[in-house]
N, C-alpha and C positions, 0 to 999 in steps of 0.2 A: 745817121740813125739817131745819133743823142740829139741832136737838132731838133727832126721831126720831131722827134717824143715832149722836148720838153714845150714845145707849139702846143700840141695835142693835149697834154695837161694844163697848161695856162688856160687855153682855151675851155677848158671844161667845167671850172669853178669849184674846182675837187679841192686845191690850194692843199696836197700833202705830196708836190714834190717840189724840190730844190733843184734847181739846171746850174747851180754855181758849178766849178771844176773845182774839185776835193779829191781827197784820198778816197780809196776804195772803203766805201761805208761797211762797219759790221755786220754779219750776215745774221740781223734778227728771226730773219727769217729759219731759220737752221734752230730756232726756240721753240718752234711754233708747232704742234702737231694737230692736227686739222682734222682729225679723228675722233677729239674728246669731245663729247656730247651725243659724238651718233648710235650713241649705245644707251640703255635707259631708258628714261625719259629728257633726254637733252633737245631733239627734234634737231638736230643741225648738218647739216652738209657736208661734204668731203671736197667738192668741185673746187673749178676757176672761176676765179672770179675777182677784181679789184676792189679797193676802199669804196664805198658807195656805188658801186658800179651797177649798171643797168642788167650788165648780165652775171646770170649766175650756172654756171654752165656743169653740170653734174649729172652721176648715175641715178639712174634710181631702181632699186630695190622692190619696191612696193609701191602700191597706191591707197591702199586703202586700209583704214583704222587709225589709234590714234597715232602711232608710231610710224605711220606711214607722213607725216605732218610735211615732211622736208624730203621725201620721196626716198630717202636711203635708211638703212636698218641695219648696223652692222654684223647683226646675230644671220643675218639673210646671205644664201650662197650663191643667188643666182640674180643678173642682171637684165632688164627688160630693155635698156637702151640710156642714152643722155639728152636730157634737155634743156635748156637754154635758161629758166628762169624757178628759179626756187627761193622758199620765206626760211630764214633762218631763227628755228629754237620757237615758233607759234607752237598754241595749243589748237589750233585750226589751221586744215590743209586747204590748199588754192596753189595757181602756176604749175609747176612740170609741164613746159607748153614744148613742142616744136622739138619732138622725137626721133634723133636719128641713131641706126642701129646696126655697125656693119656685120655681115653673113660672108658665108662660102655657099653659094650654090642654092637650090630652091628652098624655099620654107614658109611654112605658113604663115597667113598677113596674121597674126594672133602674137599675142605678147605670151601666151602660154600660162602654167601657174607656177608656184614657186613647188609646190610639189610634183609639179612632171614639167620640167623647161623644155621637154622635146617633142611638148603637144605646141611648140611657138616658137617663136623667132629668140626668144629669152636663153641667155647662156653660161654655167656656172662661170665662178670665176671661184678665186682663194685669197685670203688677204697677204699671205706668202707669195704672192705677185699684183699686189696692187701697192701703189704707192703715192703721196701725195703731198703739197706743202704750198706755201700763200701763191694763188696763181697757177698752180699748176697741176693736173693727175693724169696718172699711168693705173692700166691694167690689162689682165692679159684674161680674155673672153677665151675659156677652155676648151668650150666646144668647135673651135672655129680655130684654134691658135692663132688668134686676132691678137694685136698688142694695138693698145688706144690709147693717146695721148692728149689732156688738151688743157689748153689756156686760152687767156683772155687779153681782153683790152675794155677801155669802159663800155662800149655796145657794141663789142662784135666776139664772139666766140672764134678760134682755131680751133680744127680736129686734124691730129694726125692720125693715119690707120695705118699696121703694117700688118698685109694679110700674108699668107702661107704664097711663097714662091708658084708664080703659074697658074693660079686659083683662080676659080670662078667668083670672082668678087664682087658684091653687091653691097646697095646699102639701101635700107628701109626707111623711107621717111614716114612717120606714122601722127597725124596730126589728134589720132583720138581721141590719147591715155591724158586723164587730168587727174592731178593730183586731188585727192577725197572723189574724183568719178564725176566731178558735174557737169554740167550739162555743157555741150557745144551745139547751138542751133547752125552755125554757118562753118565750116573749112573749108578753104580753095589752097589747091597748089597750081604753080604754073611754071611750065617746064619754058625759059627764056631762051636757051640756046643749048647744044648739045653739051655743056660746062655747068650750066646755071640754071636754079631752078631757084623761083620765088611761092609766096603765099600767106595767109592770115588766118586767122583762129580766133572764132568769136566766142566767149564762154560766159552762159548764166553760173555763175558759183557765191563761193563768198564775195567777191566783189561781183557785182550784179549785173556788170556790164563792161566785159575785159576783153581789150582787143590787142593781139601781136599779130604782128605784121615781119617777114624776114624775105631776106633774100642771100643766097646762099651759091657760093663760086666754088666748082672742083677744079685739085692740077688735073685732072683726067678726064679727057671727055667719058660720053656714056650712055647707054641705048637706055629707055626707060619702057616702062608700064603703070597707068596711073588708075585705079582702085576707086569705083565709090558705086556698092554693090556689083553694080556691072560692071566688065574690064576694059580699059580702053588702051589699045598704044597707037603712037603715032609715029612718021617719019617728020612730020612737021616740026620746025623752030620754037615756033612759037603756039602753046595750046595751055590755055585755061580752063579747068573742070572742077565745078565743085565737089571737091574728094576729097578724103581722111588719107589716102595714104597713094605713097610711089616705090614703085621697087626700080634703084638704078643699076643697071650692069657696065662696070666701068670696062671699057675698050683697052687693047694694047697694055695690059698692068706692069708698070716700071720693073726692072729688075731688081730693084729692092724691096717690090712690096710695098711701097708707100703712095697712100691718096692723101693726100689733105680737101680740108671743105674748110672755107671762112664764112662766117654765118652773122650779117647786120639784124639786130631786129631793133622795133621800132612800136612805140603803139600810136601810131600817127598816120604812117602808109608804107606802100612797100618801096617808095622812092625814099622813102626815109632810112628803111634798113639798105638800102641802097649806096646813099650816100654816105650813113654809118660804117659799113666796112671799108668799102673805098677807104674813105681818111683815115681809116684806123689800122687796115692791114694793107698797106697798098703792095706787097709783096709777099711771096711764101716763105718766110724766113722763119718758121719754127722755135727756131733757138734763141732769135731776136727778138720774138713778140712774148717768150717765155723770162729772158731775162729782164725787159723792159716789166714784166708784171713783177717780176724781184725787186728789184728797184726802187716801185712804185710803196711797194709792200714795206721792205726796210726802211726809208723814210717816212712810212707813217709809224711803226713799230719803235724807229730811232728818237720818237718823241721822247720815250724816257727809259735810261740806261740804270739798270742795277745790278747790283754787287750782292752774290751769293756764293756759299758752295754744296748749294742745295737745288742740285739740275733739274728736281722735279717741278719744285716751286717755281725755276725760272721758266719753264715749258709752261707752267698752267697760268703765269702774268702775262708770259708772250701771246701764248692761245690765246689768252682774257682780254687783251687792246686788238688782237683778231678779229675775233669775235664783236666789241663793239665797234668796230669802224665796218663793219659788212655791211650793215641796213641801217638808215633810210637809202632810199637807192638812186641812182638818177636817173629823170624820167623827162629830160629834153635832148632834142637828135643836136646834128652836131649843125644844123642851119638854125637853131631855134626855135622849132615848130613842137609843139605838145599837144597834148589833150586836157583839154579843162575838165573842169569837174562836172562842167555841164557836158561834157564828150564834143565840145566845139576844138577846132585844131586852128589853134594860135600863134604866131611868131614874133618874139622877142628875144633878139641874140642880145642884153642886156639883162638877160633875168634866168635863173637854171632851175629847172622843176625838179624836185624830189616826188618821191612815192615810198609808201609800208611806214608810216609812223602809227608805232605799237607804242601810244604814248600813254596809258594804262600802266605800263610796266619801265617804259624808257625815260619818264620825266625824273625817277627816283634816283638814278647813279649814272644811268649813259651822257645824259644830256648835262650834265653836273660834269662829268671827266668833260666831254668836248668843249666845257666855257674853258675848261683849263688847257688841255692840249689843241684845239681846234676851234678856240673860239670864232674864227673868220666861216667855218664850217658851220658851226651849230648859230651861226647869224643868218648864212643864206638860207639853212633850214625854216627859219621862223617867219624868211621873205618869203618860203615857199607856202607856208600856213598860210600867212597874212594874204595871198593871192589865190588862196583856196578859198577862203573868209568871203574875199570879191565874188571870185566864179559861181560859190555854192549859199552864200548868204550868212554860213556860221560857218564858225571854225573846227575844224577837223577833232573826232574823237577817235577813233583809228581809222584812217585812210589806205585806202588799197587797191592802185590802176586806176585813178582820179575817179574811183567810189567809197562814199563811205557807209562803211560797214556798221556802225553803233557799238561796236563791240565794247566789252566792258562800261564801268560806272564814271562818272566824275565827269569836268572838262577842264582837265589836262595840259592842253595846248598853252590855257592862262598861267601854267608852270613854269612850262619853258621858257616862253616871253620874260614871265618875272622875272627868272632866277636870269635870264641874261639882263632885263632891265637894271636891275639892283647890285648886280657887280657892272653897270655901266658897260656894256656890250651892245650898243646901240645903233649898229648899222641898218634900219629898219624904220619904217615910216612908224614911229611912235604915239602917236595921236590916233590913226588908225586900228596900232595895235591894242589901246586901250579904249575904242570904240569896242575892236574883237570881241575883247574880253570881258566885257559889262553884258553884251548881245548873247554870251552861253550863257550867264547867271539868271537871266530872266524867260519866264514862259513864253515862248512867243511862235508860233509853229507857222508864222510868214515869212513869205519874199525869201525861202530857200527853193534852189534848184529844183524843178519838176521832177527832173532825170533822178534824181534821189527818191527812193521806194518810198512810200506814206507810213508802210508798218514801221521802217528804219528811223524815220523822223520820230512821228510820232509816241513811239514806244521806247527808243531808243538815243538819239539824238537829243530830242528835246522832252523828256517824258515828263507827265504829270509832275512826278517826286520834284521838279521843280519849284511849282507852283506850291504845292503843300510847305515847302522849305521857308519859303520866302513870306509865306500868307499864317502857316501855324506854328511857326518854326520847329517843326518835327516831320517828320515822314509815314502817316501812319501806316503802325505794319498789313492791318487786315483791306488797306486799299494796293499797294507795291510792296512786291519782292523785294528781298533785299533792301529793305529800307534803311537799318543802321550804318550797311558799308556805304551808301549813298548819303546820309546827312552828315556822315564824319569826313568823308572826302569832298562833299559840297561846302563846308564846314573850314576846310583847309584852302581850298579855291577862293572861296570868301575872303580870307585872311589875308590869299594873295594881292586880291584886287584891293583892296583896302590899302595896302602897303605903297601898291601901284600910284594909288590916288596922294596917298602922302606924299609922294615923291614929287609929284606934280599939282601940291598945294589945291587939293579939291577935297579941303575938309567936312562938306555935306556928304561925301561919297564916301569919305573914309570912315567918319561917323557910322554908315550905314551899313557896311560892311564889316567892318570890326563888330559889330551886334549880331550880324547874322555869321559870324567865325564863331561865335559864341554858342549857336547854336549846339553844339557836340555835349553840351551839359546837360540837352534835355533826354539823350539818351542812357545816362548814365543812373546806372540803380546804385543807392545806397545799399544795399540789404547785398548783395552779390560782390560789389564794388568791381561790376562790367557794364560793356555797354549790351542795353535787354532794347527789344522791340515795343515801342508801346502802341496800344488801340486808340480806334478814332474818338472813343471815350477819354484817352490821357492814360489808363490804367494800364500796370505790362501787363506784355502776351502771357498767358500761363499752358500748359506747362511751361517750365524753360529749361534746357538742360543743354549748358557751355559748354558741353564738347561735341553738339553734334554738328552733322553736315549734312544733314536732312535736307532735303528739296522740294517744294518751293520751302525758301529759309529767309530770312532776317537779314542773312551775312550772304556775301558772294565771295567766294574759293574760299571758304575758312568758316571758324566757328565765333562763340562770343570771348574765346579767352585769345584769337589770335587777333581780333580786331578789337579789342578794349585798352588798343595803347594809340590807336591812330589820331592821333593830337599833336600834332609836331610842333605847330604855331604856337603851342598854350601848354606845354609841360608843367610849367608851374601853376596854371589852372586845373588841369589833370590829377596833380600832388595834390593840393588843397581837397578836390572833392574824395580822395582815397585816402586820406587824415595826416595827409606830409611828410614828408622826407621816409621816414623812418617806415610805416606802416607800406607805401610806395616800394620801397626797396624790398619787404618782405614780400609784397604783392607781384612784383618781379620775380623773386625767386622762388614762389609758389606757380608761376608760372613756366619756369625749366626744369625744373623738380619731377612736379605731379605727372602721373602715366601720360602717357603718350595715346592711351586708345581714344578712339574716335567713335560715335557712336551715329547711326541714321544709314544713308544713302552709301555703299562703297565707290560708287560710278563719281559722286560728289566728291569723293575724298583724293582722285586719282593727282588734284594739284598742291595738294596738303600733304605734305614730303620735306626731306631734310628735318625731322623731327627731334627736340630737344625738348621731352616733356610737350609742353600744348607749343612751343615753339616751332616754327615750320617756315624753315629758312629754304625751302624748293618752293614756294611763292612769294610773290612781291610785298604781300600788306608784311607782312615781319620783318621787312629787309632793314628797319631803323632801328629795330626794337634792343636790340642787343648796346645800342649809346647812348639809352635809356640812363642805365646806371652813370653815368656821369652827371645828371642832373640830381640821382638819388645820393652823390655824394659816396659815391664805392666804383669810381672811374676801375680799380682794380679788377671789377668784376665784369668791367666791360672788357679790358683786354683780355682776363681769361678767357670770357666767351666768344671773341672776335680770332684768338688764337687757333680755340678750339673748332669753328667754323670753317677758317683758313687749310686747318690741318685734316679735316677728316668729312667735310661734304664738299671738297672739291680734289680730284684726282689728274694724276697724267694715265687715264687710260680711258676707253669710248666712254663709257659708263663712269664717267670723271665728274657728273652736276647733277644736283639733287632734284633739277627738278629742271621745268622747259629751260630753254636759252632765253626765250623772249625777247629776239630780238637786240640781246646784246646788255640786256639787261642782269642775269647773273653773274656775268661776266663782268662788268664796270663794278656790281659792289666788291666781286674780288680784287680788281685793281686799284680800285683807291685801298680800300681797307687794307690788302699786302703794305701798302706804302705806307700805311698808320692813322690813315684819318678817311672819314667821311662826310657824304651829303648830306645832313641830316635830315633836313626843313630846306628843299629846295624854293628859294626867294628871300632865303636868311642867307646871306653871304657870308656864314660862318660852316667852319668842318670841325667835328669832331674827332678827335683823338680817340684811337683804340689801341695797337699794337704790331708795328711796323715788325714782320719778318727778315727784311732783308735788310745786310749789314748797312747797305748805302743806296738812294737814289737817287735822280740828277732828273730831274724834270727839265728839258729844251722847250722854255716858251718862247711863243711868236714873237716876242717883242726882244728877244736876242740874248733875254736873260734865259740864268740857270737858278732854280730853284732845288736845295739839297736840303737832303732828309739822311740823316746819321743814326743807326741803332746802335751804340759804345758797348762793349760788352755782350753784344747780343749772341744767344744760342736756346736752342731748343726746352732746355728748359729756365733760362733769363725772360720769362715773356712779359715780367710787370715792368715797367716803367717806376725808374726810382727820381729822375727827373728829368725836367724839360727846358730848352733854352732857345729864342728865335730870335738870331742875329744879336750872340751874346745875352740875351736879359732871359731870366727865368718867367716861365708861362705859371702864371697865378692860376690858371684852372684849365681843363685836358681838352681847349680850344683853339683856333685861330683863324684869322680874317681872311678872306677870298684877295684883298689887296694887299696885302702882305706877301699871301704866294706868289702874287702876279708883279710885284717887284724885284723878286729874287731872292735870294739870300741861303740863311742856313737853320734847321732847327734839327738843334742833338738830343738824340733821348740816349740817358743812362739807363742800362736794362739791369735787372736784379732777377731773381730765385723769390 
């Protein structure tokens, strides 16, 4: 079995297991509680599911609203079924595909509502019998005394069922229910043999054109009936019908009550979820395919070991490296065949396709932790950009089931790249990746993919705000929304490329790009000392008032006091226009200070959370802001407030994150910042120092080294830094180099009161 596994993992380009023969690894897993976020607004999952894995195999609770994002709601009693593939921590629902849901005896083909589950096939359950952890969940379906078990492997889901002794046992496969309700023009099931039923599910939603494909093995044969208005059953092998749903009655039920189902799915064909389970469960071994996802789990977990005696802290770093190793996902079968971006189905068994880059929210701290723990990972990622670049013409701005969606502002993608260029991370065709990223910067709304919507391009993708960037260098606001959060992050992107072109001595390019990083100072008002919207006249917008969330607005998920720091590139440009060091520092703490209300739209304000004064550490634009003070020269006040962040907007309980997952993105600023430094300016190969919680940490890099990180003295109320040392020599100011970490070594902080 170790054998096959660790084939199976080579083979897949995951590169987060180890097949040496070692001691029994610690059970990280046994850190991890798989619960925090699905309560709130966290939008995250409970299910199985491996590090990047294709599948993500959970209950769901709901479908619709916004807490419905990731299909489960912890506050919810009652369960509508499990299915195969879910987004972890979005503020937009999509996937819940490929519904199966076992019963005792007849019931209606309806999922039912949460307020009467016995108008449907829906059936309470209690969290007092569910139970869960990386890879694996259990629960026990109350109205059925059904206990459900299930895990994964990278494309194929296991279910185990154990129904009531003697029962009339069925199981509902329901191709319907999508997560947020949108649309499915096409579902087919096809019943392959009296064990095996296969089928596909085509869905218009947020990605525009998303196609699963599964094929699915029981230990028990089973008489069926297959559902699409009209009923159909057969004695025949083999029938194909295009339907939404199948009711199976399994034959002769074992005398323990247990069915298992392994379920391939694929977005390619159904030979692909075909050949997907085959290689990946080639047996019912339950216990095998549950340990092997243990395993899998603590050797990505085992990246970095620390020393506490504070078990809740260590539950919410373990959750936190959880949580970002879940998504991007993998989205090649195990012969090499995917879906391009144009929906053509291609084969290269030298190349491994990812899908779900929420790079909006993930280029800030997710993709920054994987240069460190994963850098071989977060490279094939950028292969998978760079081949989405080819397929679709530009480079991805959040992608989803090889569509992109436009979602959010910026282009992003030029992040990642850097931030791997520039600590030399370079497994990647480099020339092309700096063609990529010149072709976002400019207006140009040719030679991408037809198969991509016009409104998604145009509006989105490649929008106007562009063209104004580049041509006036401003965004005026009475032409586009949102214009200040887009010329401060277009602004930032610029800075990137610029850095890129230095790297690679093309000083006309760097010139021209360092001018337009520049641009962030046309939107900054002296009279406010924020950044204000200005008209196509040059004049600001009037009225103005910085704290609202009004809609259509100036600002996207925030107001002008949460976005008037976004200058990462240019802090000392930023200082200078707000009258330096001194006035800056007051300007910050008039920022965590001042009330916290918000004024305008409430619908607008729902991702404006984690709230310190106008700070609003439950969305992304403020996730630097607090490392701020280390350039104003009061590093102290950064650790206070990094402390204070640590300690009280993130928990060990559902309701544990202030605000979405994103994708693994609140969860990476937790684990770097627990360890005491951060991302600041991803493509500046520098971290900031804030306030390392825990006594000790051991970072295991790729390259064989250990990187240690020592708090002397530390305790809950020692949280300032009295000094610093890396590999012996005292750190002159509360920084250090990306190549320093990645050689090894040690840096001590003395903690003081």
């Amino acid at each position: 079995m170790k054998n096959k596994l660790c084939m199976l993992l080579l083979a897949s380009g995951i590169g987060l297991f180890s097949c040496a023969e070692q001691d029994l690894p610690k059970e990280y897993t046994d850190s991890v509680n798989v619960f925090i976020g699905t309560g709130g607004h966290g939008h995250t999952f409970p299910g199985a599911t491996l590090p990047h894995g294709m599948v993500q195999l959970s209950p769901d609770t709901r479908l619709l609203g916004w807490d419905a994002c990731s299909g489960y709601y912890y506050d919810d009693t009652s369960i509508m079924g499990f299915t195969h593939t879910h987004l972890s921590g979005t503020g937009i629902g999509d996937y819940g595909d490929i519904l199966f849901m076992p019963v005792v005896g007849e019931k209606p083909l309806i999922a039912g509502t949460a307020e009467n589950p016995d108008e449907g096939y829906r059936s309470r359950f209690s969290h007092e019998q569910e139970s869960a952890r990386p890879g694996y969940y259990q629960v026990l379906l109350q109205d059925d005394s059904i206990n459900v078990e299930l895990t994964a492997t990278l494309r194929a889901g296991l279910h185990r069922y154990t129904y009531p002794k003697a029962s009339d046992a069925r199981l509902i496969v329901d191709m319907e229910p999508t997560i947020h309700g949108h649309q499915h023009p096409v579902t087919q099931i096809r019943v392959v043999n009296d064990s095996t039923i296969a089928g596909m599910k085509y869905t218009v939603g947020w990605a525009k054109h998303h196609y699963v494909y599964f094929y699915a093995v029981f230990s028990s044969p089973f008489d069926y009936k297959l559902y699409s208005g009209t009923e159909y059953q057969s004695d025949s092998t083999s029938v194909t019908v295009n339907t939404a749903k199948a009711v199976m009655s399994f034959r002769n039920l074992p005398a323990d009550g247990r069915v298992l189902a392994k379920v391939g799915i694929s977005s390619v064909d159904e030979e692909g979820a075909r050949l997907n389970v085959e290689a990946e469960i080639p047996n019912w071994d339950f216990e095998g395919v549950m340990k092997q996802a243990n395993t899998v789990w603590n050797e990505a977990l085992g990246k970095i070991d620390i020393e506490t005696s504070d078990n809740d802290s260590r539950t919410v770093f373990y959750t936190s490296l959880y949580h970002a190793f879940i998504q991007p996902s993998l989205a090649s079968d195990v012969d090499g065949r995917y879906r391009t971006m144009g929906h053509e189905i291609k084969q290269d068994a030298s190349y491994t396709n990812y899908t779900v880059f929420s790079l909006w929210d993930t280029f800030r701290a997710a993709h920054p932790l994987y240069t460190i723990v994963t850098p071989e990972q977060n490279q094939a990622f950028i292969r998978s950009l760079l081949r989405k670049y080819d397929e679709g013409g530009i480079l991805p701005k959040w992608e989803l089931a090889s569509n992109e969606t436009g979602t959010m502002i910026g282009y992003h993608a030029v992040s990642v790249i850097a931030d791997a260029m520039m600590k030399k991370q370079c497994d990647f065709d480099v020339k092309k990746a700096l063609e990529a990223c010149i072709r976002s910067s400019v207006y140009d709304t040719t030679g991408v993919t037809p198969m991509m919507e016009r409104q998604i391009l145009n509006g989105k993708l490649m929008p106007v705000s562009i063209k104004y960037k580049n041509e006036l260098g401003y965004i005026p606001c009475d032409k586009v929304g949102g214009s200040v959060s887009q010329g401060l992050e277009f602004a930032y992107n610029d800075w990137l490329i610029a850095q890129m072109m230095k790297e690679h001595n093309r000083k006309d390019l760097y010139d021209k790009y360092m001018e337009l990083s520049r641009n962030y100072r046309n939107y900054f008002d002296p009279e406010t000392k924020l950044m204000r919207g200005r008209l196509s006249d040059g004049s600001w917008i009037t009225p103005f008032d910085p704290v609202s969330v009004q809609r259509p607005s100036n600002y996207v998920e925030g107001n002008a006091w949460q976005w008037a720091w976004f200058v990462p590139q240019d802090v000392e440009g930023l200082m200078e226009l707000v009258g330096g060091q001194k006035y800056f520092e007051a300007h910050l703490d008039t920022l965590f200070t001042t009330s916290s209300e918000l004024t305008g739209d409430p619908n607008a304000a729902a991702d404006v959370t984690g709230m310190i004064g106008q700070y609003a550490h439950g969305n992304e634009p403020s996730h630097h802001i607090p490392y701020l003070y280390n350039y104003a020269g009061a590093p102290r006040k950064t650790q206070a407030l990094v402390d204070h962040i640590l300690r009280t907007l993130y928990h060990n309980d559902p309701n544990g994150l202030s605000g979405n997952e994103d994708v693994g993105q609140m969860s990476a600023w937790y684990a770097l910042s627990a360890m005491g430094f951060y991302s600041f300016c991803p493509g500046r190969p520098i971290y900031e120092i804030g306030r390392p919680i825990f006594d000790k940490v051991t970072i295991h890099l790729s390259n064989g080294k250990d990187f240690v990180i020592q708090a002397k003295n530390n305790s809950v109320e020692n949280k300032y830094i009295r000094s610093m040392k890396l590999n012996g020599e005292d750190l002159a100011e509360p920084r250090f180099s990306h190549f320093d970490l990645m050689k090894g070594g040690e840096l001590i902080f003395e903690m003081e009161n």
